[in-house]
Each structure stands twice: as structure tokens, then as C-alpha cells.
N, C-alpha and C positions, 0 to 999 in steps of 0.2 A: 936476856933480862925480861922477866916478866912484871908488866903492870895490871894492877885493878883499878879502878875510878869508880866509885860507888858514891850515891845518893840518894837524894830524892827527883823527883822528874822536875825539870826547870832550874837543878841544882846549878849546872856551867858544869857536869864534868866531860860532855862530849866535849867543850872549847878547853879544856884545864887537859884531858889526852893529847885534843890535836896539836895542843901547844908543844905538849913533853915529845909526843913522836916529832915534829920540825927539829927540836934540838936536838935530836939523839944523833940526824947528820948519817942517816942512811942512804946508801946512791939510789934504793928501789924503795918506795912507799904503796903499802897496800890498804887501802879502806874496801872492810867486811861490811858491807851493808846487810842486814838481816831482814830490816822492812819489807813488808810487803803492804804498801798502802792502798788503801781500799777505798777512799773516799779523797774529795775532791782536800780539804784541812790536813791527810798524812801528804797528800801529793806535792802541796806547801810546804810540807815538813821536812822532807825528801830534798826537796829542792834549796832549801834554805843551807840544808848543809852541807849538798856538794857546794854552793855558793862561799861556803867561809874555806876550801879545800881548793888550792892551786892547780896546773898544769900537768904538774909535777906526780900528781897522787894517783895509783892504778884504780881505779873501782871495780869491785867483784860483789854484783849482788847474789846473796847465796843465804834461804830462808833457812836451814838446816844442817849441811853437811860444813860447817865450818873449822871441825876438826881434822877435816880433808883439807881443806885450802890452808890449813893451818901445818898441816904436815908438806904439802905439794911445793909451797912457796918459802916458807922460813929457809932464810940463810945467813950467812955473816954480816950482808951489808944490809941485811930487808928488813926494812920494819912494820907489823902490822896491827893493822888496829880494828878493831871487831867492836862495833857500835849496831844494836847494842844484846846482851845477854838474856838480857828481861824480856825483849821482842823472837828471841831464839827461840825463848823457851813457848809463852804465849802459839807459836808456831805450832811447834809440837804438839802443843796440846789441842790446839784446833786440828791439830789432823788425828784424834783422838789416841795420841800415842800412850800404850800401855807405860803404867809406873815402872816396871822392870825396862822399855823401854828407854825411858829418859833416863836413869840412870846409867842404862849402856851408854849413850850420846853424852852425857857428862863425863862417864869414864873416858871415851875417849878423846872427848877434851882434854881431859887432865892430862892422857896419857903424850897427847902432841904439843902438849905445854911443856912437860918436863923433858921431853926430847927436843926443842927447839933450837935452832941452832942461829936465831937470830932476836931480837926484842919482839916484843908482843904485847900492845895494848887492849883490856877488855875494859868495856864500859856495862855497867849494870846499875839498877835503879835499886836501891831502898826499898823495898816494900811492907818489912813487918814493923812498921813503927808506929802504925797508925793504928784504928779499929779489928776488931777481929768480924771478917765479913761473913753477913747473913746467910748464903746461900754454899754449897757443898764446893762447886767449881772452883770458884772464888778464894775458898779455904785452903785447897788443892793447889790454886797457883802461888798462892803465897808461901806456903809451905816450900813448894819445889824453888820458889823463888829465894831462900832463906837458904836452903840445904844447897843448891847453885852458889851463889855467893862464898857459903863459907869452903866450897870445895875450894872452890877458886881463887878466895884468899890465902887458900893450905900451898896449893901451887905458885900464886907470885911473890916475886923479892921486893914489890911496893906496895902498898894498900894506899890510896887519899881518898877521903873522905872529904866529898865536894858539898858547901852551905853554902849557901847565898851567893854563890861565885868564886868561892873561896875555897881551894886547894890545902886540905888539912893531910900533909902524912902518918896513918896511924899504923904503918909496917912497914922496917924499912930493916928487911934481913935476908939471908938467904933462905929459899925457903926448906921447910921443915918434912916437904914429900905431901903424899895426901890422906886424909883422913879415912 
């Protein structure tokens, strides 16, 4: 079973995931950390949510190859959860990955989501709902950020759309393959 959690940043969908992977009642739990914090406020940020994450949960920090750990580790009792997409992708593009590259790296997301052989939580932020940004980069992430999400939505059996804390499901089918 594959999950999306989408919002805006500060929505509550990483706590609205962590909740859904506790209940799913897998013997192995995987938290994907993608961060890479750079300053003293992500190091806070970091910290605050291995804090709300039990004994119980593996941690695998991993800025990029998370289609790999997404294939390595999925199995019938595992459940993982990859917080967050939007910091994936950010990644990439600071290591100035070519556009034909990120799209290989999402392909292969897709490709170890439809092959999973266990539950899969992805968290991703919102980002084309606001302004359309001044400068070319900016333009760039948003877009990748948009065409991201909705791959990803093409892949999962859940879509919720997290407001204010509030866990809205707005797909709840098998999915339809990918775009």
C-alpha cells in the first residue's frame, strides 16, 4: 500500500504519516530522512522529529538514493516512510542535477513504489498554490515540485491532503499505474 501526504509546510502531514504508519502494525519501521540540515533551526527541525518517533523506528538518513532503500528494505511486514520529497528533490537540484536527471530519480521512484512488496509512506509539501516566483530556479523547483507530486500521486492507493492538521483523503483507490 502506497501513501501520499501532501500539503503545505506546517500542514501536520509528517504527524498525520507517522500516525497512519503506527497503525498499519508493521513488525519493521523505516523512517527516510532526506534532510540534510545545514544550519543550526533544521538541526532543531531534525531533532524535533526523531522526538515524536519511538524506539521502535529504524532511521536511514539518505539525501538522494531513496529509491534504492525503497527497493533494499520493502517487504510484507515493513513499513516506510520517506519524509520528505520536497527536501529530495531541493537536494538534487543543489547538486545541480540535469532535468533529464530528476526525472530518471523519479522514474525510479515510481518504479520501486509499484514493485513494493510492503506499505510506503511519502510526505511532500504543496508548493504551487501560492505566487509564481521571481527568479528562474525558483520557477524550476516548483515546477519539478508539481510534476513530483503528481507522479507520485499516479503511484499511490492514498492521496490526504493535510490543512491546518487535518487529514483530508482526496484518493482512495488502487492506483491507476504512472503517468
Amino acid at each position: 500500500m502506497i501513501y501520499l501526504f501532501i500539503g503545505g509546510c506546517r500542514s501536520g502531514k509528517s504527524g498525520a504519516a507517522l500516525l497512519q504508519a503506527e497503525q498499519i502494525g508493521a513488525d519493521r519501521k523505516i523512517f527516510v530522512a532526506t534532510c540534510q540540515p545545514q544550519d543550526a533551526e533544521m538541526h532543531a527541525r531534525v531533532e524535533r522529529h526523531r522526538q515524536e518517533r519511538d524506539a521502535t523506528w529504524e532511521t536511514i538518513e539518505e539525501p538522494l538514493e531513496i529509491a534504492a532503500i525503497v527497493r533494499q528494505h520493502s517487504g510484507p511486514q515493513t513499513v516506510i516512510l520517506v519524509d520528505c520529497l520536497t527536501l529530495w528533490l531541493t537536494n538534487l537540484i543543489v547538486q545541480d542535477a540535469l532535468d533529464t536527471t530528476i526525472n530518471q530519480r523519479i522514474e525510479r521512484l515510481a518504479d520501486a513504489l509499484v514493485n513494493t512488496r510492503g506499505s510506503v509512506l511519502l510526505v511532500a509539501n504543496d508548493v504551487g498554490m501560492g505566487i509564481v516566483p521571481d527568479n528562474a530556479m525558483s520557477r524550476r523547483f516548483r515546477d519539478w515540485a508539481g510534476s513530483l507530486n503528481q507522479q507520485m500521486a499516479q503511484c499511490a492507493h492514498e492521496v490526504i491532503l493535510t490543512v491546518a492538521g487535518i487529514p483530508v483523503p482526496i484518493k482512495s483507490a488502487a492506483p491507476k499505474g504512472r503517468v
